[in-house]
C-alpha positions, 0 to 999 in steps of 0.5 A: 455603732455608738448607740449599740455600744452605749446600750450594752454599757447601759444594760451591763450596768443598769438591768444586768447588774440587778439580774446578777444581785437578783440570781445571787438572792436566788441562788442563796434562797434555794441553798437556804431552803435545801439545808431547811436550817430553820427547820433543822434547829427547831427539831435539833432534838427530836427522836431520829426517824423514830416511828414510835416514840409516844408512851409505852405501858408495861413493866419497868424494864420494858419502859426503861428500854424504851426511854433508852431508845428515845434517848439514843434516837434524840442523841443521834438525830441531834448529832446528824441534824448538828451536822447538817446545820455545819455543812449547810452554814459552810455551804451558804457562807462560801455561795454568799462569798462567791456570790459577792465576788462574782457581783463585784467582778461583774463591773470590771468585765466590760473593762477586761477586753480594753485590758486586754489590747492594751497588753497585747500592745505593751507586748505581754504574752500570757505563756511567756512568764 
């Protein structure tokens, strides 16, 4: 019974831990790759979902029209694109938090059922606040 309470603790601390670090880079990773922010600022201000935004011959009012709508899909691209990039550094801030809080907690949960007789000893009871 030692010996299988010495290897939970030993796992719990040794291979479990890097298993939680290694699922938090992960899980970090793919949040990352989901948002593509690194893609998202080097294309900031590129034309948005614009087909055709090569050159355009004509008269003058036909190529002012359409440097008027590069303009705007630049514009609007910038402004979706900007705020992607805000909710995708929102998302990865909180999950790099969480992550760290989880990883921390992770070495007291052992702890938590010797916590816990120890209260029920003391005579705390969880509803009777």
């Amino acid at each position: 019974m030692l010996m299988v309470i010495v290897g939970l603790v030993a796992w719990w601390y040794g291979v479990g831990w890097r298993l939680r670090v290694r699922l938090m880079r992960e899980h970090i990773a793919q949040l990352y790759d989901f948002f593509s922010i690194d893609l998202l600022v080097r294309t900031l201000f590129s034309p948005f979902r614009q087909i055709s935004a090569g050159s355009v011959q004509g008269a003058l009012t036909v190529q002012l029209r359409a440097w008027m709508d590069r303009l705007i899909s630049r514009a609007i691209g910038s402004f979706v694109r900007t705020i992607v990039i805000v909710v995708g550094a929102a998302s990865l801030m909180i999950a790099v938090a969480i992550h760290t809080i989880l990883v921390i907690l992770w070495a007291f949960v052992p702890l938590m059922p010797i916590g816990g007789v120890i209260l029920a000893i003391a005579g705390w009871i969880p509803w009777s606040i």
